[in-house]
C-alpha positions as CSV (number, residue, x, y, z in Angstrom):
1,X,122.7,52.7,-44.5
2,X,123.9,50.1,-46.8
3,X,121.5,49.0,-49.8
4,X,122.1,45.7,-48.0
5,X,121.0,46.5,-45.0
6,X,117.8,47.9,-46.7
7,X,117.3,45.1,-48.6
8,X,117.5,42.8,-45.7
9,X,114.9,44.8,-43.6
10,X,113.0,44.8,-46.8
11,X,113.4,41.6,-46.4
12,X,112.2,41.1,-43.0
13,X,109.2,43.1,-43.5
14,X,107.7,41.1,-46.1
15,X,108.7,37.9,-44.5
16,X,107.0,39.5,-41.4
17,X,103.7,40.2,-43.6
18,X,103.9,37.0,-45.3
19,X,104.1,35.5,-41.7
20,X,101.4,37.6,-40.2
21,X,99.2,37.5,-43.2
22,X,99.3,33.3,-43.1
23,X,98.8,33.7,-39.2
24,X,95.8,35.8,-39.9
25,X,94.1,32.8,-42.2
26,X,94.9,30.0,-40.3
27,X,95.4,31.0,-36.9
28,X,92.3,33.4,-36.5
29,X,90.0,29.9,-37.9
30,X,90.3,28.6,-34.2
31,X,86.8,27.1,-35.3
32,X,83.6,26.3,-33.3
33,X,84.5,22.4,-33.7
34,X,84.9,20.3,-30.5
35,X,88.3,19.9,-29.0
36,X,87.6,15.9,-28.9
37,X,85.2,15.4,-31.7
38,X,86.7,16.5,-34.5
39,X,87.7,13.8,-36.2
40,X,86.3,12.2,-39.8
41,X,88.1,9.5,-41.3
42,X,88.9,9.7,-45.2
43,X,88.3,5.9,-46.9
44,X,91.9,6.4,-48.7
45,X,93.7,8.9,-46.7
46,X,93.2,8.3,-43.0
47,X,92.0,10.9,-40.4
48,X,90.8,14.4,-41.1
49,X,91.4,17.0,-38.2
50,X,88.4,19.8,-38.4
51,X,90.6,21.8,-35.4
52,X,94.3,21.6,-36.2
53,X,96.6,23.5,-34.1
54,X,97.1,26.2,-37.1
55,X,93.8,26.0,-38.5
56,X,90.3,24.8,-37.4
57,X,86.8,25.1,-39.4
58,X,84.0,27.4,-37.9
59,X,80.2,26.0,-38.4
60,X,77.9,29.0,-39.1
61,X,74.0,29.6,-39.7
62,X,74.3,28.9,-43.5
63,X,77.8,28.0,-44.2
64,X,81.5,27.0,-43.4
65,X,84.6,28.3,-43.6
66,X,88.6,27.5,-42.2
67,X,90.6,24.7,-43.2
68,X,91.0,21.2,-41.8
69,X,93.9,19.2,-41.8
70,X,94.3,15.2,-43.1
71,X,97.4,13.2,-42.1
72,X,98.3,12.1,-45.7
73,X,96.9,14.9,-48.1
74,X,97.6,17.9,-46.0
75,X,95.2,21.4,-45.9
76,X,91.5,21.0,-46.9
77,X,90.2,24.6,-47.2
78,X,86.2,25.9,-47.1
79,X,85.8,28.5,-49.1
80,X,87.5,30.3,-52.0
81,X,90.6,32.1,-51.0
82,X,90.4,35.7,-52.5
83,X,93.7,38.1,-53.6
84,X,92.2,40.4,-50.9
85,X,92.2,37.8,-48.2
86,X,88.6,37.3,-48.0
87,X,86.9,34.4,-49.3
88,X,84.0,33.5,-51.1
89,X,81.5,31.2,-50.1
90,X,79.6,30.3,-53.2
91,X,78.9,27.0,-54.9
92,X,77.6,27.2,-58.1
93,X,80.1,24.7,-59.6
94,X,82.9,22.7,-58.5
95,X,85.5,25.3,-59.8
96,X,84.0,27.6,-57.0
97,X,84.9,26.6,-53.8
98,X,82.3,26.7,-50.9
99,X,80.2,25.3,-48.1
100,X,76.6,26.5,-47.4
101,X,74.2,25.0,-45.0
102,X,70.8,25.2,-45.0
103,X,68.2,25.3,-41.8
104,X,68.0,21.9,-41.6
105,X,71.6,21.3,-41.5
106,X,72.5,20.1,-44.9
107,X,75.7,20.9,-46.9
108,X,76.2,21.4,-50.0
109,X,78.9,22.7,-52.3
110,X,82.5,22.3,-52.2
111,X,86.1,22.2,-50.2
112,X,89.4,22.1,-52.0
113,X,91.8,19.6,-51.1
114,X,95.5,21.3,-51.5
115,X,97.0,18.2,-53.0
116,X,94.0,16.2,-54.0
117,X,91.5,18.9,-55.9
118,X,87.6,19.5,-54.7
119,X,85.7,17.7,-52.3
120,X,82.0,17.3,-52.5
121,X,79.8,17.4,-49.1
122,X,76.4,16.7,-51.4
123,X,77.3,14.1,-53.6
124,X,74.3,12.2,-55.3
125,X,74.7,8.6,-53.1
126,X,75.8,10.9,-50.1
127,X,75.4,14.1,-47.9
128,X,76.9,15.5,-44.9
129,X,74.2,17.3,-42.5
130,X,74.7,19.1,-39.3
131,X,72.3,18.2,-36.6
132,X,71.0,21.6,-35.6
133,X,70.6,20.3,-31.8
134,X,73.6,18.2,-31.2
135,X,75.9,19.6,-33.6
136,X,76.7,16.6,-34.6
137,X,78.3,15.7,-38.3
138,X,76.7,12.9,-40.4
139,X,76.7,11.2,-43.7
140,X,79.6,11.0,-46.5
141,X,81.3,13.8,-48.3
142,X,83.0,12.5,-51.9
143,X,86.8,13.7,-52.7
144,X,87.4,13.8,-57.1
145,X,90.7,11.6,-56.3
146,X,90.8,10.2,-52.9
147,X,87.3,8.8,-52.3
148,X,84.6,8.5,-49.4
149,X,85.0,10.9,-46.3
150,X,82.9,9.7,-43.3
151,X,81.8,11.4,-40.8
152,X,80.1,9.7,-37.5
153,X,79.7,6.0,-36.4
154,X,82.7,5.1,-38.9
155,X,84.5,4.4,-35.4
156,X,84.1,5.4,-32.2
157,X,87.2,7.2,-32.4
158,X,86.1,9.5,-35.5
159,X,82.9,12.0,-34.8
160,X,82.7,15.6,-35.6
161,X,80.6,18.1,-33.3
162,X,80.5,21.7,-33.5
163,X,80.0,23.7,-30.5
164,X,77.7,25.7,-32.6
165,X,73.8,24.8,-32.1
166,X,71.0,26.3,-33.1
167,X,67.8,24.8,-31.4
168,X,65.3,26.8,-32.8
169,X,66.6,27.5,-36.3
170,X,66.8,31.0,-36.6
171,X,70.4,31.6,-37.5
172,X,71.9,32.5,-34.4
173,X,73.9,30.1,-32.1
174,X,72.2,29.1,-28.5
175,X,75.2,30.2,-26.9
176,X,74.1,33.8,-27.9
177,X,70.6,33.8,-28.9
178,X,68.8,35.6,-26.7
179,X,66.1,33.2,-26.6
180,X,67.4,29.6,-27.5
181,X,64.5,27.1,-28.1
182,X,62.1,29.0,-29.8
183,X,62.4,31.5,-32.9
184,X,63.8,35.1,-32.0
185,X,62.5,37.8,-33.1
186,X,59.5,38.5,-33.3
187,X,59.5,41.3,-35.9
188,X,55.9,42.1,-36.1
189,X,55.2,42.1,-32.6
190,X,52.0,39.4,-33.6
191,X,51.9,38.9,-29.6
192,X,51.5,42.5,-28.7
193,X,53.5,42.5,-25.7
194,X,55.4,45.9,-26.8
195,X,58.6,44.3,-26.5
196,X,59.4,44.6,-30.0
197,X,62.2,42.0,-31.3
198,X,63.1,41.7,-27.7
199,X,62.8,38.3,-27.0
200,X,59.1,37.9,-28.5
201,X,60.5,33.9,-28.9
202,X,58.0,33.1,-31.6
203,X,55.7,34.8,-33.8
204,X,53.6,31.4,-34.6
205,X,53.0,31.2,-30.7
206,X,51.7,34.2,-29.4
207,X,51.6,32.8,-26.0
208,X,55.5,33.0,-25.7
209,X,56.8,36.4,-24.4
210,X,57.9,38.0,-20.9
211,X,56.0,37.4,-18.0
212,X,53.6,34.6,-19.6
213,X,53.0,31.2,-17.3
214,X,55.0,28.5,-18.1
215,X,53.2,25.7,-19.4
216,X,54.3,22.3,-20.1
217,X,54.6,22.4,-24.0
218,X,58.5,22.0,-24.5
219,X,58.6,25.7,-25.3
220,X,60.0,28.7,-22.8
221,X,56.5,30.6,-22.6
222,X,57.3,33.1,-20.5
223,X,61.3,33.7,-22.2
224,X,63.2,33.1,-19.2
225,X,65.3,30.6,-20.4
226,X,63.9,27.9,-18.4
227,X,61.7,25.2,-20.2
228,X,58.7,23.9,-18.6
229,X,59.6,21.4,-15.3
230,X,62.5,23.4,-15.2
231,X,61.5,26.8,-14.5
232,X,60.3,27.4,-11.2
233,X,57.0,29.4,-12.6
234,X,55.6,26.0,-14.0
235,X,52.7,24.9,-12.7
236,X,52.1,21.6,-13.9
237,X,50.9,18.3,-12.6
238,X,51.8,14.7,-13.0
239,X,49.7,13.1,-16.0
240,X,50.5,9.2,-17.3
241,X,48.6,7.0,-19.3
242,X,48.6,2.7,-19.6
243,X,48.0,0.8,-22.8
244,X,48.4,-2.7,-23.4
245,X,49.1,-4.8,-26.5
246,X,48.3,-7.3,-28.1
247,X,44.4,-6.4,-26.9
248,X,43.9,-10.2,-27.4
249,X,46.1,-12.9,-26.3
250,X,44.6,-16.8,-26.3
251,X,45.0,-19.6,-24.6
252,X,45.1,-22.7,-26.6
253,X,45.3,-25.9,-24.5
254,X,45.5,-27.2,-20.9
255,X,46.8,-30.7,-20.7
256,X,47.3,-30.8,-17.1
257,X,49.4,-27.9,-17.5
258,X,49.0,-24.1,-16.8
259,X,47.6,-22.4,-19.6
260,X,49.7,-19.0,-19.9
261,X,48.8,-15.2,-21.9
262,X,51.2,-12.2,-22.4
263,X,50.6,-8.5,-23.0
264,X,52.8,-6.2,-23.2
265,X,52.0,-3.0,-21.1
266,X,53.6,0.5,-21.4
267,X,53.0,3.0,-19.4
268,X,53.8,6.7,-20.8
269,X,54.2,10.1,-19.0
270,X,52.0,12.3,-21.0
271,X,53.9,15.7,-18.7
272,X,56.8,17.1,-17.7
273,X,57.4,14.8,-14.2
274,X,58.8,11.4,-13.2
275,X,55.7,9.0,-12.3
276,X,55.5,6.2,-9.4
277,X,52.8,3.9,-11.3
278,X,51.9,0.4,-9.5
279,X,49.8,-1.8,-12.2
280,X,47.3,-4.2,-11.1
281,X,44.6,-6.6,-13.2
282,X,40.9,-6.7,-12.4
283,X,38.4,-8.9,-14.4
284,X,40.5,-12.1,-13.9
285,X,38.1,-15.3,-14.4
286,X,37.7,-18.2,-12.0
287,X,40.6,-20.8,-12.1
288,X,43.4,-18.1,-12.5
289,X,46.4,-19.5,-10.6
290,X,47.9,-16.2,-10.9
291,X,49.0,-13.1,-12.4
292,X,52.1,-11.2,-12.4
293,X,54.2,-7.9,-14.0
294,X,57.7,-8.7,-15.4
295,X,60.2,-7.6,-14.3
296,X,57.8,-6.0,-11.5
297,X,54.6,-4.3,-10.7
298,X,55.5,-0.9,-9.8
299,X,57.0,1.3,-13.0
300,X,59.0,4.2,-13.2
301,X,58.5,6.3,-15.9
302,X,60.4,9.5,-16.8
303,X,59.3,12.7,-18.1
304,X,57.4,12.7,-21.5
305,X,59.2,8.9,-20.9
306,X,57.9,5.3,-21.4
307,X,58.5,2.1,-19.8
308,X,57.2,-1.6,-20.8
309,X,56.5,-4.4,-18.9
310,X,55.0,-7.9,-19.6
311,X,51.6,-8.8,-18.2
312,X,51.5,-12.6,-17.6
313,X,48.1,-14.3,-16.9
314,X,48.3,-18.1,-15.9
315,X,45.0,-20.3,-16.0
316,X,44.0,-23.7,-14.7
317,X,42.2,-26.4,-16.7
318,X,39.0,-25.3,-14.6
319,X,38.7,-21.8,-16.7
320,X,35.4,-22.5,-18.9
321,X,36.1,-22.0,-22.4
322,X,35.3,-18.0,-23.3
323,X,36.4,-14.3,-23.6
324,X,37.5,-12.3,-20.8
325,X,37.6,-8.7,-20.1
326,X,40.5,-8.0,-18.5
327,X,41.3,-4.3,-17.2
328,X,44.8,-3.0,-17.1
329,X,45.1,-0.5,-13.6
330,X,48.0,1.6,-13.8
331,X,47.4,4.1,-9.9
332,X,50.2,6.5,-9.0
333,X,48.8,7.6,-6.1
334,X,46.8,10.5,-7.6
335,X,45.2,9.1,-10.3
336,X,44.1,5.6,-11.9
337,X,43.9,5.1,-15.9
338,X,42.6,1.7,-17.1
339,X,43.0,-0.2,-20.5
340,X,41.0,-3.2,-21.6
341,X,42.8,-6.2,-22.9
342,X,40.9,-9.7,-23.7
343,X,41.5,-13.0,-22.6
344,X,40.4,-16.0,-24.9
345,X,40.0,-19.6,-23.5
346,X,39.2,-22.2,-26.2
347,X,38.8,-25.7,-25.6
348,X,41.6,-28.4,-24.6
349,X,44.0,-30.0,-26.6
350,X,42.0,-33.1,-25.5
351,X,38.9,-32.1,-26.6
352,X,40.8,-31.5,-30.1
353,X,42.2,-35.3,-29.9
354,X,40.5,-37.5,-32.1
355,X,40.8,-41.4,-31.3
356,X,40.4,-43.1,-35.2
357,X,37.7,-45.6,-34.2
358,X,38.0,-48.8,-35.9
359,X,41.6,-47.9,-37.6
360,X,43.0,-50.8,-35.1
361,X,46.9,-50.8,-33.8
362,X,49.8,-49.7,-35.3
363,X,52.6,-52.4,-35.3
364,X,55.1,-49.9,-34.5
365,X,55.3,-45.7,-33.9
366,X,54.3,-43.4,-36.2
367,X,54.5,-40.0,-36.5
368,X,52.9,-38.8,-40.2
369,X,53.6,-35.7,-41.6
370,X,51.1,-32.3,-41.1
371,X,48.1,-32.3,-43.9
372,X,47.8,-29.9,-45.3
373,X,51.5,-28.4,-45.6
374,X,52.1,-25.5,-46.5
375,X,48.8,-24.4,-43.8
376,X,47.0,-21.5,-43.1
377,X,45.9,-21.2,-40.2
378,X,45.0,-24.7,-39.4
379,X,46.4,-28.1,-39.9
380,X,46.3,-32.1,-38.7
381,X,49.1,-34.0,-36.9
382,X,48.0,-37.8,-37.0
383,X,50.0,-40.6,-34.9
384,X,50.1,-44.1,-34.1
385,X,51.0,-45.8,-30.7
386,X,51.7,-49.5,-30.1
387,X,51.8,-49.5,-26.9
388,X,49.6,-47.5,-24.4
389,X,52.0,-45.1,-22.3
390,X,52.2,-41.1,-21.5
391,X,52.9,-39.0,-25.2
392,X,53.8,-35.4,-25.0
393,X,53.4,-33.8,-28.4
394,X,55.1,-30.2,-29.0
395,X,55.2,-27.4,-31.5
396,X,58.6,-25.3,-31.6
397,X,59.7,-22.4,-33.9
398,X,62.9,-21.6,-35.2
399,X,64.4,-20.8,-32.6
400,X,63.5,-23.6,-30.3
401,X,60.8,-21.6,-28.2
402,X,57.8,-23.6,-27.6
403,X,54.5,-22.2,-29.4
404,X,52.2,-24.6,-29.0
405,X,51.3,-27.7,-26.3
406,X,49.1,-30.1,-27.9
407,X,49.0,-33.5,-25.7
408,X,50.6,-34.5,-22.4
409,X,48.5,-37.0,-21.3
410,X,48.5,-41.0,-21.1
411,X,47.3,-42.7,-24.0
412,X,45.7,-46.2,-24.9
413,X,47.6,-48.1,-28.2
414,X,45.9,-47.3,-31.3
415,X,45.8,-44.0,-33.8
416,X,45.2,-40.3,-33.2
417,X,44.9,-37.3,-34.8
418,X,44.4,-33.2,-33.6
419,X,44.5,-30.0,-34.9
420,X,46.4,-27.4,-34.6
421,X,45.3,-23.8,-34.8
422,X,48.4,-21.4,-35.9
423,X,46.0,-18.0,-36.3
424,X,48.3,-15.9,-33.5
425,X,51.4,-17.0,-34.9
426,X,53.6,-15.4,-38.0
427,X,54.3,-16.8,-40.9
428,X,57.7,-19.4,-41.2
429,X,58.6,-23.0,-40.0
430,X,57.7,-24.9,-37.4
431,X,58.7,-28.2,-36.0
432,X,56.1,-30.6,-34.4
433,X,58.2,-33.3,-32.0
434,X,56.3,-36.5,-29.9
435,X,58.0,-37.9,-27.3
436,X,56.5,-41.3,-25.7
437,X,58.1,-43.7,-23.4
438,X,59.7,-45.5,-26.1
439,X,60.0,-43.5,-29.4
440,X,60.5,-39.6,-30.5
441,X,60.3,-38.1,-33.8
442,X,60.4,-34.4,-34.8
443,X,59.1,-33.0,-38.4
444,X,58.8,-30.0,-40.4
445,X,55.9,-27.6,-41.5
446,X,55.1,-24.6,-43.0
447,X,52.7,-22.1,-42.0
448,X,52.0,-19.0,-44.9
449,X,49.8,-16.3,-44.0
């Protein structure tokens, strides 16, 4: 055999190990990252792929490791690669090149750009963490020369999962923990159930092992890998609960008009089942026109869910001036819960319409302006008519919405003032416009709290 022909297969061999041996470092990193998220998008530098065709990063309990590819800056390697082909995983400087994760899903450390030098995933005005139950990457890693990295909500085309999850934060992926939810093992047996580390789920709950009932607590009590609702050995029953806010809602004037008071009800499932809850007011005083549930009467809640509706009480001008106890009844059927709300009447916008004895006619319209400005909570609007004919005096905030009806009503010629009681409102400006058959005129107040 020629030395030629040696030093080809020579050759050959090495080419073959060199081949095999970069196979074995970027092939065998499939990773643990999501075929379709695994995108992060560098500020500088464009996408990142954390599952290249030749490469791919793998999530584990306390670090990472593989390499990840980015369009313009090429391989982006975890870890330290060693002369031995291992790597190395610590990060005690930025010289060392690693990424650790901690049980809560923060990195820290460092990754090494090929082309572009460290990376930092726990830079001071940054951080990348690792949702232990989705998977899901956040925050902002820092690169020395090529900037931000994003991860998540940069885009809806750039998100990074990993398949690996680890619900109850012992270390050991869902997908082969033998008891995913809660903490496996128990190593001290606390629950005395003989089992051992055998799926003893969690030594801080000795009611979770084998063969225990299933309770609704979010928690696999008996370790069949079923949760609550879900497992056929849960004996449960339907539970809700109703509150209502504000617990006070007034009514400030009639005018003619319907007086109207909102609350906003929620009505919560306090167990593991879908509730049917039809809501209904009691305690309603005499002149109520009506009552009614937007957008409607009969709520749907879901498991350990909430829904909100809005309670809206119309009163006539006949409703005496007073509080009312209103009860709130939510009644699925099974059960009834109640809450108490209270409806406050006070007196007309007439009865708060002063006619200036003695202060004659105006020549011609006047609106003045508020007094005092800025107010808290109370203030005066004074105006002078001509002419008798129908006024309609309004307060709007910001936004245009009506907050407060103060006189629709015919009026004799001469002046006027009436208050105006701003205690339920917030802070900010207001508008007060009058209308009349002839004239309108609109000005601006201020009400600090």
């Amino acid at each position: 055999m020629s030395r030629k022909m040696i030093a080809g297969m020579k050759y050959s061999v090495l080419t073959a190990l060199l081949l095999l041996s970069i196979s074995g470092v970027l092939q065998a990193q499939t990773g643990n990252i999501d075929p379709v998220d695994k995108w992060a998008w560098g500020t500088n530098v464009g996408w990142l792929n954390f599952r290249p065709v030749n490469g791919g990063v793998t999530v584990y309990a306390d670090h990472l490791e593989g390499y990840a590819w980015a369009e313009n800056i090429g391989w982006i390697r975890l870890g330290t690669h060693e002369s031995n082909g291992g790597h190395s995983y610590d990060n005690t400087s930025a010289t060392n090149y690693g990424v650790n994760r901690d049980v809560s899903g923060n990195l820290s450390g460092y990754a090494w750009g090929t082309n572009v030098g460290w990376i930092n995933f726990n830079p001071t005005y940054g951080g990348v963490t690792i949702d232990p139950l989705t998977g899901s990457f956040d925050g902002y890693a820092w690169g020395e020369n090529i900037g931000w990295i994003h991860f998540k909500n940069t885009s809806p085309a750039y998100n990074v999962v990993t398949t690996f999850t680890d619900t109850d934060g012992d270390g050991v992926d869902d997908a082969t923990d033998n008891c995913p939810g809660t903490f496996n093992p128990d190593q001290a047996n606390g629950d005395g159930d003989g089992a051992g580390t055998v799926c003893d789920c969690d030594d801080a709950n000795p009611n979770n092992y084998p063969g225990n009932a299933e309770v609704c607590d979010g928690q696999d009590n008996d370790c069949d890998g079923l949760v609550d609702q879900n497992d056929p050995d849960f004996g449960g029953s339907s539970d809700f609960d109703v509150s209502a806010v504000p617990a006070v809602a007034r009514v400030e004037w009639f005018g003619g008009f319907l007086g109207t008071a909102t609350y906003d009800v929620t009505v919560s499932s306090v167990d593991c089942y879908t509730s049917s809850v039809s809501l209904s007011v009691t305690g309603l005083p005499p002149g109520t026109r009506r009552y009614y549930f937007d957008p409607g009467a009969v709520v749907t809640v879901p498991a350990r869910g909430s829904e909100t509706v809005m309670l809206v009480v119309q009163v006539t001008r006949s409703v005496g001036v007073g509080d009312y106890l209103l009860t709130i009844v939510g009644d699925d059927g099974s059960a009834t819960k109640t809450d108490d709300v209270t409806l406050e009447v006070r007196r007309p916008s007439r009865e708060r319409l002063v006619a200036k004895a003695g202060a004659g006619v105006p020549e011609e319209f006047v609106l003045s302006q508020n007094y005092p400005n800025p107010f808290n909570p109370e203030t005066t609007i004074e105006f002078g008519l001509p002419e008798e004919g129908q006024v309609r005096l309004r307060v709007y905030n910001m936004l245009g919405q009506i907050v407060g009806d103060l006189v629709d009503d015919a009026l004799e010629a001469g002046y006027y003032s009436i208050s105006w009681d701003a205690t339920q409102l917030p802070a900010g400006v207001y508008f007060y416009r009058i209308e009349t058959d002839n004239d309108t005129d609109t000005r601006r107040m201020v009400l600090m709290k």
